[in-house]
C-alpha positions as CSV (number, residue, x, y, z in Angstrom):
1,X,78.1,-7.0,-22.5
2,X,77.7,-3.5,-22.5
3,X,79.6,-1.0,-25.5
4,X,83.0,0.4,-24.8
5,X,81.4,3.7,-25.3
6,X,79.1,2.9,-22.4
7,X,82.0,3.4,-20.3
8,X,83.4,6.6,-22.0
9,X,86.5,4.2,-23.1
10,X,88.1,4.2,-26.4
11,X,90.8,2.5,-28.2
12,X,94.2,3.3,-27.9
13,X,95.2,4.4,-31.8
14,X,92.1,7.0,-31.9
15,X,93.7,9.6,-30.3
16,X,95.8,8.2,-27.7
17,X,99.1,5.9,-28.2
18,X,101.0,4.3,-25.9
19,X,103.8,6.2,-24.1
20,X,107.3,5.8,-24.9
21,X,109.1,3.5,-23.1
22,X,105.9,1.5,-22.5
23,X,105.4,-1.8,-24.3
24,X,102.7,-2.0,-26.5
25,X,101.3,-5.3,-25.7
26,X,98.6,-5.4,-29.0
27,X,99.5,-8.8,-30.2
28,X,101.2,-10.2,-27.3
29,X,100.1,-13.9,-26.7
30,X,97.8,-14.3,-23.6
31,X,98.0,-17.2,-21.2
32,X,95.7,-18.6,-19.0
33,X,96.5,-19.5,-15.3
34,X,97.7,-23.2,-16.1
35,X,100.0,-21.4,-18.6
36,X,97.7,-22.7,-22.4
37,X,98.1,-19.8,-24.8
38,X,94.4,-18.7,-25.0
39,X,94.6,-15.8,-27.9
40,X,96.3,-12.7,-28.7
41,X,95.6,-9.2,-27.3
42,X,93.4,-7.5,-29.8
43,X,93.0,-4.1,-28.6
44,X,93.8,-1.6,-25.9
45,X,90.6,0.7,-23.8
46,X,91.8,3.4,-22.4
47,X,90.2,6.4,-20.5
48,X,90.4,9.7,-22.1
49,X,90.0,11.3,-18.5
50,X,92.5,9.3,-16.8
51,X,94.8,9.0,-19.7
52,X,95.2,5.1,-18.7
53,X,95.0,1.9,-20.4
54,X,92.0,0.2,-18.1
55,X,90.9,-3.2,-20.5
56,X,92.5,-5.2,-22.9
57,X,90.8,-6.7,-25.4
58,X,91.6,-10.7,-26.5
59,X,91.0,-12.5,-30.1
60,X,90.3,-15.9,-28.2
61,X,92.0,-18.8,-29.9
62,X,89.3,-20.4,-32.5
63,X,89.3,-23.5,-30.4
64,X,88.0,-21.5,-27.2
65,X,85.3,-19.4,-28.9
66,X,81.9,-20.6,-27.2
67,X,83.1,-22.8,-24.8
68,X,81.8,-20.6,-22.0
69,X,85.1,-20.0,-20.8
70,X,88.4,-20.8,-19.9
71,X,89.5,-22.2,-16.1
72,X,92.6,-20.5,-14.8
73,X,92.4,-17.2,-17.1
C-alpha cells in the first residue's frame, strides 16, 4: 500500500480539524455490509488542497486482522 504522503494527504489533527457542526467520526464503530462491527475508525486523511476529508482510516477488530478481508465491507 502506498504512504499517505504519496498522495499529498495528511491527518486531520496536523493542521486541519474538523469543521463545526460536522461530526467527528474518529472512533465511531464501523460495520460491514451484513451489519458485523469490523473496528473503529482510527484516523481521518484529508487533502490540504481541497480542504476535504477523502479516507478514513480503520483499527480492524483483532479477530479480522489477516484474514484477507472482510465480505460485505
Amino acid at each position: 500500500m502506498a504512504d499517505k504522503r504519496d498522495r499529498g494527504l495528511v491527518s486531520v489533527g496536523h493542521g486541519f480539524e474538523v469543521a463545526d457542526g460536522d461530526p467527528d467520526v474518529r472512533g465511531w464503530d464501523v460495520i460491514s455490509g451484513d451489519q458485523r462491527g469490523i473496528g473503529k475508525v482510527d484516523d481521518l486523511l484529508a487533502d490540504p488542497n481541497a480542504r476535504k476529508v477523502r479516507y478514513l482510516t480503520v483499527d480492524l477488530d483483532k479477530d479480522l486482522r489477516g484474514r484477507g478481508g472482510v465480505s460485505g465491507a
